[in-house]
C-alpha positions in Angstrom: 28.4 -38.8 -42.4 30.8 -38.0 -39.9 30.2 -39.9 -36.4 29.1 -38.0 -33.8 31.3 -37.3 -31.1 31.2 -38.3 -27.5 29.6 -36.1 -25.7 30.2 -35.8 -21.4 26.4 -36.7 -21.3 27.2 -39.9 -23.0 30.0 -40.5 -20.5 27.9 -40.0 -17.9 25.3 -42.4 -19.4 27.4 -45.2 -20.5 29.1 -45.0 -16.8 25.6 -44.6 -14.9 26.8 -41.7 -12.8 25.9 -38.0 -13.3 27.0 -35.4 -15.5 28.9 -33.7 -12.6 30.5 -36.9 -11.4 32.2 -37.1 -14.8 33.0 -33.5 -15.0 34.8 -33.8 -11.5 36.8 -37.3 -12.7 37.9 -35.3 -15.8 38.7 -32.1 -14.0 41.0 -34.1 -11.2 38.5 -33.2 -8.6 39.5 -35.1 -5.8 35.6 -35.5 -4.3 34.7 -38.6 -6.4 35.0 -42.1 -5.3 37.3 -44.8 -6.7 34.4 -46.5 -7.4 33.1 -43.6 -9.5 36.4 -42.6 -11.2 36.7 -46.2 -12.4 33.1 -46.6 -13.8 34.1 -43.0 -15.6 37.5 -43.9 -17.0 36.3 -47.1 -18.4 33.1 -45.2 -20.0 35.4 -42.9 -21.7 37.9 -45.7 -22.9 34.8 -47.4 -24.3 33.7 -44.4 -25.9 37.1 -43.1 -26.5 36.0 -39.8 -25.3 38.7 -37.2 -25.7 37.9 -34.3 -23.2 38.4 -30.4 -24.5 41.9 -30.1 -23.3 41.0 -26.3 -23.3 38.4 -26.6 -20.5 40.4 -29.4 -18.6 43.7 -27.2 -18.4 41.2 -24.2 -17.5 39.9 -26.3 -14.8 43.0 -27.6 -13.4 45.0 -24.5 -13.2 43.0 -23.3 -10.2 43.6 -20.0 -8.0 42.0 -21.6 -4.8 41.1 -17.6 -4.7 37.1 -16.7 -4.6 36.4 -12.9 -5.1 33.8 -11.4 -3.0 32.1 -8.3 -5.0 30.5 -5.7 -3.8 29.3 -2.9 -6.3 29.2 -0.4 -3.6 31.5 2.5 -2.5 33.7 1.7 0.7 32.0 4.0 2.8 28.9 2.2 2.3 30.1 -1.3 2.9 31.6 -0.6 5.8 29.2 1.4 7.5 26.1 -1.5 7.2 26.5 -4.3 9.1 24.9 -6.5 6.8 28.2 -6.8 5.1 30.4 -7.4 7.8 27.9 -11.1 8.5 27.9 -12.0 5.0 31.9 -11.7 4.6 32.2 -13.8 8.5 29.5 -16.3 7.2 31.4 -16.6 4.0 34.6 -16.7 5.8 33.5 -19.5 7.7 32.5 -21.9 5.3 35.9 -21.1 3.0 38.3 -22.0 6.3 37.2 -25.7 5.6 39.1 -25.7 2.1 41.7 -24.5 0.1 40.2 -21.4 -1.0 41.4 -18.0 -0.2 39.0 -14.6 -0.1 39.5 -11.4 -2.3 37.0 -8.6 -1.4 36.9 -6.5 -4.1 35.0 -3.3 -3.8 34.1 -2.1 -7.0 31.4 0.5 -8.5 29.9 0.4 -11.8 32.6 2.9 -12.7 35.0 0.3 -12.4 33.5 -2.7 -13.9 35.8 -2.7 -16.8 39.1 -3.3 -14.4 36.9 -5.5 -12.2 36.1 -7.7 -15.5 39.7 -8.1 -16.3 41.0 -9.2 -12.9 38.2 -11.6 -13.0 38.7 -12.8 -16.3 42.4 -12.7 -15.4 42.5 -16.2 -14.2 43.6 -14.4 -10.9 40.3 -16.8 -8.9 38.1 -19.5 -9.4 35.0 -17.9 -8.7 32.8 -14.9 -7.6 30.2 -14.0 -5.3 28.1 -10.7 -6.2 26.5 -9.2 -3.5 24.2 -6.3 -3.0 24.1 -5.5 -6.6 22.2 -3.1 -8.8 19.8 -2.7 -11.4 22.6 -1.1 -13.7 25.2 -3.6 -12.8 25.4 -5.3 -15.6 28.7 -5.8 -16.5 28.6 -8.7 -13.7 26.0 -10.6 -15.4 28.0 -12.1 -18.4 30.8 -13.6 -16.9 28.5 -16.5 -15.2 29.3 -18.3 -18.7 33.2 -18.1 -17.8 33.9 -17.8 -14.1 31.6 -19.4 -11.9 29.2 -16.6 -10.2 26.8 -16.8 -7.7 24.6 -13.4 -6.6 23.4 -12.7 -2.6 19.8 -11.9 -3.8 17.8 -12.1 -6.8 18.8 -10.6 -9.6 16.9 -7.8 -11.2 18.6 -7.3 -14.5 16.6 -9.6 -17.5 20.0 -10.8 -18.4 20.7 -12.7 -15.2 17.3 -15.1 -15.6 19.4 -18.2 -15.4 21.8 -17.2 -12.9 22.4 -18.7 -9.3 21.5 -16.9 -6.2 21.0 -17.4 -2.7 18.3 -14.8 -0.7 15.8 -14.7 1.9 12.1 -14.7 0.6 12.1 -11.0 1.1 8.3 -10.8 -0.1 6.6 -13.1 2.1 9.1 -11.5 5.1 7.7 -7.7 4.8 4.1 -9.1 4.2 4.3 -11.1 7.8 6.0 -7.6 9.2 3.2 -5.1 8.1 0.6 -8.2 9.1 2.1 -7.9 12.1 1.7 -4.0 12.3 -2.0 -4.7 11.1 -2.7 -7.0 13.7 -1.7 -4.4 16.4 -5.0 -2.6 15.2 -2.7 0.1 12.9 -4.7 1.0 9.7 -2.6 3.6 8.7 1.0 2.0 7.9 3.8 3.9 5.9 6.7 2.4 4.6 10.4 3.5 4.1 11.6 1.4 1.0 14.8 1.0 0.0 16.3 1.7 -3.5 14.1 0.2 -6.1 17.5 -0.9 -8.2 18.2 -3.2 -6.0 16.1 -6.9 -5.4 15.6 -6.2 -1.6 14.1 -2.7 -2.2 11.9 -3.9 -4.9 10.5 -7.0 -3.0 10.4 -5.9 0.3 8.3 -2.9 -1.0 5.8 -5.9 -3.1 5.5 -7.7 0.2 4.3 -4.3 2.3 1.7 -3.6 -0.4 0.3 -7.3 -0.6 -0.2 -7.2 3.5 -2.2 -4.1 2.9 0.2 -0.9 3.6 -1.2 2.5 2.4 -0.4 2.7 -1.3 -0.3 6.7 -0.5 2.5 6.4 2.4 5.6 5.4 0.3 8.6 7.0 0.4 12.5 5.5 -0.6 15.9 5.7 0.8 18.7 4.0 0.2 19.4 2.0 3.4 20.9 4.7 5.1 20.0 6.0 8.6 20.0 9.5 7.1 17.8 8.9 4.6 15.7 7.0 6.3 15.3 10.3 9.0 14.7 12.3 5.8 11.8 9.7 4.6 9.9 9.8 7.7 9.9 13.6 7.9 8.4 13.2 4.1 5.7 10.9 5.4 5.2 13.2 8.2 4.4 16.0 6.1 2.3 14.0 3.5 0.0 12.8 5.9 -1.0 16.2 7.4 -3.8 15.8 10.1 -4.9 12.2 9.3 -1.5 10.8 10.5 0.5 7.8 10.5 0.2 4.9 13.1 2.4 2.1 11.5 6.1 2.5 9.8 7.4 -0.5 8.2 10.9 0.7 7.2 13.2 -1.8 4.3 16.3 -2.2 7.0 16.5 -1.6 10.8 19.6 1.7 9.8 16.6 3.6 8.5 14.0 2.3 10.8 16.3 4.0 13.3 16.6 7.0 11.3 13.1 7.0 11.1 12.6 6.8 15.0 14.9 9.5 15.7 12.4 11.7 13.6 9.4 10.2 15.2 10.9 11.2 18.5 11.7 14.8 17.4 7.8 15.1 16.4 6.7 14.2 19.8 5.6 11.0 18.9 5.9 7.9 21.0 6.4 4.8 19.7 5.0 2.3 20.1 1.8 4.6 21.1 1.4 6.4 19.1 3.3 5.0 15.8 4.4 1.4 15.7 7.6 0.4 13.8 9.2 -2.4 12.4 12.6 -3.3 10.2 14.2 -5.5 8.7 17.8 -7.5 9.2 17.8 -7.5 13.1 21.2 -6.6 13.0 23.2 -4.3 15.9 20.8 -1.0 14.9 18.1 -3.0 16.1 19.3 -3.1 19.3 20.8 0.1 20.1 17.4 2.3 20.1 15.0 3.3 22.2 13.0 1.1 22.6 14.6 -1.2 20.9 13.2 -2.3 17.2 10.7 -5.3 16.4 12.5 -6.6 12.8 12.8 -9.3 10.7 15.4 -11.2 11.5 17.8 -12.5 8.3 20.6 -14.5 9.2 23.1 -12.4 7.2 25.6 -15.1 8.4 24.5 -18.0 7.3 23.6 -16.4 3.9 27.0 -16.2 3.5 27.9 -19.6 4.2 25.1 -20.6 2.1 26.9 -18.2 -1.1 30.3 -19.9 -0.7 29.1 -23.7 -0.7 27.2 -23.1 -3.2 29.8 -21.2 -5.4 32.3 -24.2 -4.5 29.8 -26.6 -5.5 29.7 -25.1 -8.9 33.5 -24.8 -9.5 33.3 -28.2 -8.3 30.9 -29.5 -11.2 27.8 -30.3 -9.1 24.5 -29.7 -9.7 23.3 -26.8 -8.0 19.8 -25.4 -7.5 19.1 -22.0 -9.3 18.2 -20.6 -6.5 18.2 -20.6 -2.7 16.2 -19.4 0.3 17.3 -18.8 3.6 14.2 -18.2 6.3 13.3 -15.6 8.1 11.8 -14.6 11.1 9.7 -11.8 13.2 11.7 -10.7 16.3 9.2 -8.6 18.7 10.9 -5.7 20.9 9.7 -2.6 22.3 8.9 -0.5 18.8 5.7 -2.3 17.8 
């Protein structure tokens, strides 16, 4: 019977240090102490582990590049302001190493070049934010290039992959609980696409506080079609009304306020609203929005030390929270 080979686990075991730690000596990872590295290269001399030279030259032959992917068309990412935090707070954290940031902005359309510069060898990692349902062309490379999401993935594929996100569920349950407490029975909401995690949760969390399961309507985080929803929800709810509007993102919460204004109604009299992001829409309305506030920023931050961590051989929790928080203004 032929012996088995030495595994990396066995290294690890043999040296009494973690799998990582080993993976980092073999890779030339600077982030290990001498202690460490000595324990490891006298477990693998023991052993006489041979490392696959494939993987080490992989790992060694770094970019110090880390792609930033959005799945979104240009006119969208730079219109939201959510993008603009997440690319500072990603900034941020990279400016204390080596690495250097590609954004790429790429649709599903374009998934086939945006696989090959990825698998190019042209960076060492990727961060996929504000993806889609039908994104899926993302979700296989987690086995090659490291990859972490900005929010929970939806596709079934991606069950196992790494993610950093805000508990968007339990955020727009304590928002419509808010609206509830201000005595409003009859709350709409403005959800936003239901391809996308935020959309989908965000919507679960208004219907577990108690929102009216007949006052749903979808945009797609736009100001424009949040202005279109609300004149939908206006119309649905004929004569009975609407006294509560908790909208997916603060752009069509303003949207929606616009509309509410037009209708002669005054908010927060007569309808009370909230969003969601408490990012610069929030504040430029009148009166200005109650929201919940998601640090868009330090999400970022959170996405590129945790990619880093990976390409580094650490451990790193599947998944990640950031928390949020209710921020009261004028609109409810």
């Amino acid at each position: 019977m032929t012996p088995q080979q030495p595994t990396l686990e066995m290294v690890a075991a043999e040296a009494g240090v973690s799998r990582s730690t080993v993976s980092r000596v073999v890779n030339g990872s600077p982030k290990v102490t001498p202690e460490a590295v000595a324990a490891v290269e006298a477990a693998i001399a023991r052993l006489d582990y041979v490392p696959n030279r494939v993987a080490r030259s992989l790992a060694r032959s770094r970019t110090d590049v880390i792609a930033l992917l959005v799945p979104e068309p240009s006119s969208t990412v730079f219109a939201d302001p959510f993008f603009a935090s997440i690319v500072r707070g990603v900034s941020t954290a990279l400016s204390e190493t080596d690495y250097t940031l590609s954004l790429l902005i790429a649709s599903e359309q374009q998934a086939a070049k945006t696989r090959r510069f990825l698998l190019g060898g042209n960076v060492d990692g990727a961060l996929v934010v504000s993806h889609h349902a039908g994104d899926d062309s993302y979700l296989h490379l987690g086995s090659t290039v490291p990859l972490v999401f900005g929010g929970r993935p939806v596709h079934p594929s991606a069950a196992d992959a790494h993610y950093v996100d805000v508990d968007n569920v339990a955020a727009a349950r304590l928002a419509t609980a808010h609206l509830l407490s201000l005595g409003r029975r009859r709350i709409a909401t403005i959800a936003g696409r239901q391809d996308m995690p935020a959309g989908l949760d965000r919507l679960e969390g208004w219907r577990a506080a108690g929102g009216d399961p007949a006052l749903v309507e979808v945009g797609d985080f736009s100001l424009e079609s949040g202005a279109a929803a609300m004149e939908r929800l206006l119309e649905r709810a004929g004569d009975e009304g609407i006294d509560g509007v908790f909208a997916a993102n603060d752009q069509m919460a303003a949207g929606a306020l616009g509309v509410l204004h037009a209708h002669g109604l005054r908010v927060p009299d007569d309808v009370a609203l909230v969003g969601f992001d408490d990012d610069p829409y929030a504040t430029t309305t009148t009166p200005q929005l109650t929201t919940v506030h998601q640090p868009s920023a330090a999400l970022g931050e959170m996405l590129a030390t945790t990619l880093v961590s990976l390409i580094d051989g650490d451990d790193v929790p599947r998944a990640q929270y950031a928390p949020t928080s209710l921020i009261r203004r004028g609109s409810a």
